[in-house]
C-alpha positions as CSV (number, residue, x, y, z in Angstrom):
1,X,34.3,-1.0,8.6
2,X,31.4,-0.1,9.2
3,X,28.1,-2.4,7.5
4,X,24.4,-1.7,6.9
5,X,22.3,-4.7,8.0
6,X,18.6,-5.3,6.5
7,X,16.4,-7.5,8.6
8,X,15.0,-9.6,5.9
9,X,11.6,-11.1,8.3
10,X,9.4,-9.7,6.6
11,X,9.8,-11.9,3.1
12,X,6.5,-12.7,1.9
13,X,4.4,-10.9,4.2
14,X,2.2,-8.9,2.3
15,X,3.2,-4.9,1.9
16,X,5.9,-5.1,3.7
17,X,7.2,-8.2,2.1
18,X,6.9,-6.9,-0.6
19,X,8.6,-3.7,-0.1
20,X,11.9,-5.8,1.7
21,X,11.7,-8.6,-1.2
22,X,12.6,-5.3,-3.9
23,X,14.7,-3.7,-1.4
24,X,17.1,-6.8,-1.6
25,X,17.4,-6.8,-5.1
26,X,18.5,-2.9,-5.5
27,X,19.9,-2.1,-2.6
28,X,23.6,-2.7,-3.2
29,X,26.5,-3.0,-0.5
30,X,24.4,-4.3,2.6
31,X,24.3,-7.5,4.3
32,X,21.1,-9.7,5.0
33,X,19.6,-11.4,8.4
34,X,16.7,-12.4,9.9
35,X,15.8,-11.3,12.9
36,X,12.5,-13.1,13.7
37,X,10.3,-15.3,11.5
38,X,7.4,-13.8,13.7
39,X,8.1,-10.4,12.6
40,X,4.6,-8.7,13.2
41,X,4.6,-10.1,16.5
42,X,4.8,-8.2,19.2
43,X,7.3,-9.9,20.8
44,X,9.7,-8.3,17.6
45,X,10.3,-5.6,19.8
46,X,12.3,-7.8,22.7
47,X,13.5,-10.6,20.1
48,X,15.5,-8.2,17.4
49,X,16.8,-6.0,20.7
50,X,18.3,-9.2,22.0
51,X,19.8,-10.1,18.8
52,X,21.2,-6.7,18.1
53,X,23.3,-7.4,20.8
54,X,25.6,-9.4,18.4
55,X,26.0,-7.0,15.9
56,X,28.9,-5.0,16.1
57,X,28.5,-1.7,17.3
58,X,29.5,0.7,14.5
59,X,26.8,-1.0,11.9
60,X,23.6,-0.1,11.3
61,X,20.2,-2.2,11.3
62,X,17.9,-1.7,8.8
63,X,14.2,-2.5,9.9
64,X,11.3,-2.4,6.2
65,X,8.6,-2.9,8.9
66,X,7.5,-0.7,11.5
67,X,8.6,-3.1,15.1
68,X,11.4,-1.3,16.0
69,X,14.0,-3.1,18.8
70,X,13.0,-2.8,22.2
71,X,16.9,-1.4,22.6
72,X,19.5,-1.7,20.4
73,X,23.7,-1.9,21.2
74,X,23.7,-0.2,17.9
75,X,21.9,2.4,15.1
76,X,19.2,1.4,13.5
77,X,16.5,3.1,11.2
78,X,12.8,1.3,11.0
79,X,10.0,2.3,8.4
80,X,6.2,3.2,9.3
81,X,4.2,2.6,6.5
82,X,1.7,4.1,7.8
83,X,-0.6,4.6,10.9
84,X,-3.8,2.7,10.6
85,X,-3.5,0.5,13.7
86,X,-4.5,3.8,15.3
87,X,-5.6,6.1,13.0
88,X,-8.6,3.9,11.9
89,X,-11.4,2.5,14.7
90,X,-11.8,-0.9,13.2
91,X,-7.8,-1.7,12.8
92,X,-7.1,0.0,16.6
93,X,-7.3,-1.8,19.8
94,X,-6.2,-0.9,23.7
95,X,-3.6,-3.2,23.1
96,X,-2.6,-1.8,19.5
97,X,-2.9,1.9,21.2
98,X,-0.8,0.7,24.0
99,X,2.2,-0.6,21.5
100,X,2.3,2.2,19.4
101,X,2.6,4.9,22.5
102,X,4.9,3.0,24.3
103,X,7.2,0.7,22.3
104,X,6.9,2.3,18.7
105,X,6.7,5.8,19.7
106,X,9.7,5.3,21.8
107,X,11.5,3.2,18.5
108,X,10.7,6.8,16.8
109,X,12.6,8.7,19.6
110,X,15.3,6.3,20.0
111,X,15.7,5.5,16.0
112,X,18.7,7.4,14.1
113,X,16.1,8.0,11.0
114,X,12.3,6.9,10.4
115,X,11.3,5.7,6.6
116,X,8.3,6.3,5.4
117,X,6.2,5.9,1.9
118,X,4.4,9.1,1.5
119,X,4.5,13.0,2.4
120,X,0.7,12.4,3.8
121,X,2.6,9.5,6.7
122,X,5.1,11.2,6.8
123,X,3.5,14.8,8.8
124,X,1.2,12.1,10.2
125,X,3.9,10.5,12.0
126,X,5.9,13.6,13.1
127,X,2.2,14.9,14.5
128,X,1.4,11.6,16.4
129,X,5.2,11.2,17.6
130,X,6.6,14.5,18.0
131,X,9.7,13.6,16.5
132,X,11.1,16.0,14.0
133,X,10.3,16.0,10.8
134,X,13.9,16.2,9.5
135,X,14.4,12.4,10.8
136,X,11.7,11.2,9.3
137,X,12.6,9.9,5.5
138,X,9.5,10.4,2.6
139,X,11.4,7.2,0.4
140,X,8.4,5.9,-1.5
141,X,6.9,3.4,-3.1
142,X,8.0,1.3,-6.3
143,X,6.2,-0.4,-9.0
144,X,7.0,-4.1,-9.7
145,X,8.8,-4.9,-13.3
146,X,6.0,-6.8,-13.9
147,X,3.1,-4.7,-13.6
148,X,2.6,-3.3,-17.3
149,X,0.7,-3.4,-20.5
150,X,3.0,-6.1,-21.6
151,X,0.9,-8.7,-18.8
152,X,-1.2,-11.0,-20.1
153,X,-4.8,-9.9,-19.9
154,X,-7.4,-11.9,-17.6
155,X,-10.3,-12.8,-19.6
156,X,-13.4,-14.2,-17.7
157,X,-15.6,-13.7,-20.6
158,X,-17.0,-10.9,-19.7
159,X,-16.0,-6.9,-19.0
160,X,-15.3,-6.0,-15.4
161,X,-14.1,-3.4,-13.2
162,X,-11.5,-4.2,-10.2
163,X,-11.3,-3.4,-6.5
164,X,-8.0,-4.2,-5.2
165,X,-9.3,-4.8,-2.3
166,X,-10.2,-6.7,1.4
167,X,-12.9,-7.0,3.6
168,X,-11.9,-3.6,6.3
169,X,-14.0,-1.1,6.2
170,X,-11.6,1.5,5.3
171,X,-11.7,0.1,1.8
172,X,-14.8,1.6,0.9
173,X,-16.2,-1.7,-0.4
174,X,-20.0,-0.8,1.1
175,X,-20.3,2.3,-0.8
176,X,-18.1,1.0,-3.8
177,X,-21.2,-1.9,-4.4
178,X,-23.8,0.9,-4.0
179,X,-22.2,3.1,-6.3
180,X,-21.9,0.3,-8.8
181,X,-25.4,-0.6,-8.4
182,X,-26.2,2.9,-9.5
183,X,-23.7,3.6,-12.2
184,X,-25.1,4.0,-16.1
185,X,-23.0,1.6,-17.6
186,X,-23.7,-1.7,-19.6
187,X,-25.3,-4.1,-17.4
188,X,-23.3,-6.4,-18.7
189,X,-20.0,-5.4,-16.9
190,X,-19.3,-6.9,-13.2
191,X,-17.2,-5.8,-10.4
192,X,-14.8,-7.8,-9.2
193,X,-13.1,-7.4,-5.8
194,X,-10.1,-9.9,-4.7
195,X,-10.5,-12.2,-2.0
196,X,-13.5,-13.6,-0.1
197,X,-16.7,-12.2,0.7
198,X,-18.3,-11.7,3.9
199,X,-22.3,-12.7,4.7
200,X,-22.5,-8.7,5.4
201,X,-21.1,-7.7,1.4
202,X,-23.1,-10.7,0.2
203,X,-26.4,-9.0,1.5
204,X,-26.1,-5.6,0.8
205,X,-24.6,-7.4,-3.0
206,X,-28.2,-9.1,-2.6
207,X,-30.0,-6.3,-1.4
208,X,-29.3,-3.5,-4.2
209,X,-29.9,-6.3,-7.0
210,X,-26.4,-6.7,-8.3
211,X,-26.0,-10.5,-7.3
212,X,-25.0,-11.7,-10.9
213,X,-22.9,-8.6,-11.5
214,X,-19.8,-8.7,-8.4
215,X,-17.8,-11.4,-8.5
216,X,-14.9,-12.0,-5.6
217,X,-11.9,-14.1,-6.6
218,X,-10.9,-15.4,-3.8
219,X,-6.8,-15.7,-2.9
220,X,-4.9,-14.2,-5.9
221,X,-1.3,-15.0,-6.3
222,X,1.0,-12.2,-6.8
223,X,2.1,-13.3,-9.9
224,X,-1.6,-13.1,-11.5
225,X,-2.3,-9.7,-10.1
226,X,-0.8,-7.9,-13.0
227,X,-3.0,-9.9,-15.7
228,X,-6.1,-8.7,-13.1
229,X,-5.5,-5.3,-13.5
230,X,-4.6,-5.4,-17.5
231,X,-7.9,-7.1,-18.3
232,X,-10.3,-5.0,-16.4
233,X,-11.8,-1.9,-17.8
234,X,-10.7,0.5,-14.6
235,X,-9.1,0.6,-11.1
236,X,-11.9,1.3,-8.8
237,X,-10.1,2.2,-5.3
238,X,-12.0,5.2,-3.4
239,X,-10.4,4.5,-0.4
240,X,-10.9,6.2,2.9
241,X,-7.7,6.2,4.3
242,X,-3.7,4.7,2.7
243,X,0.1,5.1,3.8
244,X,0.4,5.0,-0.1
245,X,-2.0,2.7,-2.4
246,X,0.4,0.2,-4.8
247,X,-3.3,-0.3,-6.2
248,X,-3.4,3.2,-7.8
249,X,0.1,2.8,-9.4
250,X,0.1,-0.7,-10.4
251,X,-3.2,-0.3,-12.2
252,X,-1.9,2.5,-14.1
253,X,1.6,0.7,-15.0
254,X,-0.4,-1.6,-16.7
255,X,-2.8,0.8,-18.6
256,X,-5.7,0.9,-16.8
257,X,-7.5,4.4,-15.7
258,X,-8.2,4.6,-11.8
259,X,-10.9,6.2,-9.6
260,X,-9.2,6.9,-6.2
261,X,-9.9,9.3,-3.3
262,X,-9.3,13.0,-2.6
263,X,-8.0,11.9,1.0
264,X,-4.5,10.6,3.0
265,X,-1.8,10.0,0.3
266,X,-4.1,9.2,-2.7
267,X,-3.7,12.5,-4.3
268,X,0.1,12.5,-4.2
269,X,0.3,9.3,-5.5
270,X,-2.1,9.6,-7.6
271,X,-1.5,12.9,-9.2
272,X,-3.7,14.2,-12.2
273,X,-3.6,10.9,-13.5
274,X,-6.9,9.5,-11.4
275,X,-10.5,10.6,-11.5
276,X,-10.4,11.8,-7.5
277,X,-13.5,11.7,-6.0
278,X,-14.5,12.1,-2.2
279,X,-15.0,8.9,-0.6
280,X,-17.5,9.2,1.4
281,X,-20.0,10.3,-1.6
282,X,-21.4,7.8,-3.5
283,X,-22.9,10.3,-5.9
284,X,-19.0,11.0,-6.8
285,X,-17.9,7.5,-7.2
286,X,-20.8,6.5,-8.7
287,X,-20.6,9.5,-11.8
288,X,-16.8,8.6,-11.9
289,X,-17.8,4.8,-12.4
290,X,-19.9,6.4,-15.5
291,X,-17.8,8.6,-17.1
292,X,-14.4,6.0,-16.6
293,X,-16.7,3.7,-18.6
294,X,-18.6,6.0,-21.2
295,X,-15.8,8.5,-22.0
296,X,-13.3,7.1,-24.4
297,X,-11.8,10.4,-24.1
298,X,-11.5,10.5,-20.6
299,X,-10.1,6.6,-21.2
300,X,-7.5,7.4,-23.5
301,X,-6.8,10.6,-21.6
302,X,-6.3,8.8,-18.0
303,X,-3.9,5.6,-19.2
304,X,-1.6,8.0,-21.0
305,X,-1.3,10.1,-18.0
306,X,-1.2,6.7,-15.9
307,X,2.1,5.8,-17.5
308,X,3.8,9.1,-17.4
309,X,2.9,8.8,-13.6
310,X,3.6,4.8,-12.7
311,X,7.4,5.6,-14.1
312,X,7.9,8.4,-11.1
313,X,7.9,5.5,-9.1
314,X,10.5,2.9,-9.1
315,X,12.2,0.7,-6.6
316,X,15.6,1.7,-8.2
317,X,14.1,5.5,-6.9
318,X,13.4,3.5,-3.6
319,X,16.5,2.1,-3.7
320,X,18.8,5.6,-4.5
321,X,17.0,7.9,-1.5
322,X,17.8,5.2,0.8
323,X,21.1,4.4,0.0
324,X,22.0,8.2,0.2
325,X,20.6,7.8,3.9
326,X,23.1,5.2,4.2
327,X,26.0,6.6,2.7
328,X,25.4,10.1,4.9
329,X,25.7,7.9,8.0
């Protein structure tokens, strides 16, 4: 009989960890293996095509990340998330250009279906591969259980707005600070961004006299991410370019407006839930800061929508497109 096999690697490796961790809870009838601890190395590509070799031929191997098997003895489907490794100039390299046009490209050609998370990766990746669209699979993204208003609100002692965020420049951070620096809003209220800052963020922080207002966090444990984004007063996520944004949705599971980009997948994920704004304009993100804040209209109007559009989103969603995948082959 034929099986489905999910390489389970990726286990608590950021997005893609993520994405395989709920994959094995809801995905039903499949078997589990890991391939190679060293998943996101490129060395993936020879190791997993070695060890398809003992798999038997009539099953299927189920890649969540985007290293697909150098060869494989049998079928397999492998998911892009997205192409930033060459799509953005900061994340790209010779040797990341080199990869992607000759092993990944290739895993596209070779691959009985692609997954993706959005519509926006998914015409990206037919464009940059030239693999038809019809084998390349829009299954989404999910919102964790525990992202909702029922988390447990951080409370710093003072009113802040969040950037889900980390130090790459396609993250907007340089123009996020600026447009906080100008916004009309209670000078009271901070920004707070995750992780660690960088001497660069520290002095344009310095430079445009918000050095008491931004506050980074430093690592954040999954588990407290939901309690972040329930105690902060918006989502602020104007990013310049996402496969899908989990920010956007998990703020708005757990009642918070968002102010997210016009560009890449942010509209479809975002809907008419989000203020959109174009990225690239600080004038835009910075009025969107103010009226997020000010208007509790606009408030109110934004985290009902949020919920209605968090709840199109579900891993058990996730779960049903790609099992229907499976069941078709």
């Amino acid at each position: 009989m034929k099986k489905i096999i999910m390489d389970t690697s990726w286990l608590g490796k950021g997005g893609i960890g993520r994405f395989t961790f709920e994959l094995t809870h809801y995905l039903k009838n499949i078997d589990s293996q890991e391939f190679y601890k060293n998943c996101a190395s490129p060395l993936a590509t020879v190791v997993t095509a070695f060890k398809s070799l003992s798999v038997n031929k009539q099953d299927v191997i189920f890649f969540p990340g985007y290293i697909p098997p150098l060869f494989s003895a049998c079928n397999y489907i492998f998911t892009i998330h997205d192409l930033n490794h060459i799509d953005i100039d900061d994340n790209a390299s010779r040797t990341k250009d080199f990869f992607y046009e000759y092993v990944i490209k290739r895993g596209c050609r070779h691959a009985k279906y692609i997954f993706t998370v959005s519509e926006f990766s998914r015409n990206r990746i037919a464009e940059w591969s030239g693999v038809a669209k019809g084998k390349i699979i829009n299954v989404g993204n999910g919102v964790s259980k525990n992202f909702s208003a029922q988390a447990t609100p951080h409370k710093p002692g003072y009113k802040y707005l969040l950037c889900v965020s980390n130090r790459k420049t396609h993250k907007n951070e340089r123009r996020i600070i600026h447009s906080f620096a100008q916004s009309d809003i209670d000078p009271t209220i901070k920004l707070v961004l995750t992780g660690k800052p960088t001497t660069e963020l520290l002095a344009l922080i310095d430079e445009v006299g918000c050095k008491e207002r931004v506050i980074f966090t430093g690592f954040i444990l999954e588990d407290d991410l939901p309690g972040l984004y329930r105690g902060s007063l918006a989502l602020i996520f104007p990013s310049l370019y996402e496969g899908f944004g989990l920010p956007v949705i998990e703020a708005m599971a757990c009642g918070v407006p968002v102010v997210t980009s016009t560009v890449t997948s942010l509209p479809e994920v975002a809907g008419d839930a989000a203020l959109l704004v174009d990225p690239e304009s600080v004038e835009q993100i910075t009025a969107a800061i103010n009226e997020v804040v000010n208007n509790t209209e606009t408030r109110t109007t934004m985290i009902d929508k949020g919920f209605a559009q968090a709840k199109l989103f579900t891993w058990e969603e996730v779960a049903r497109k790609i099992s229907k995948v499976f069941e078709e082959i």
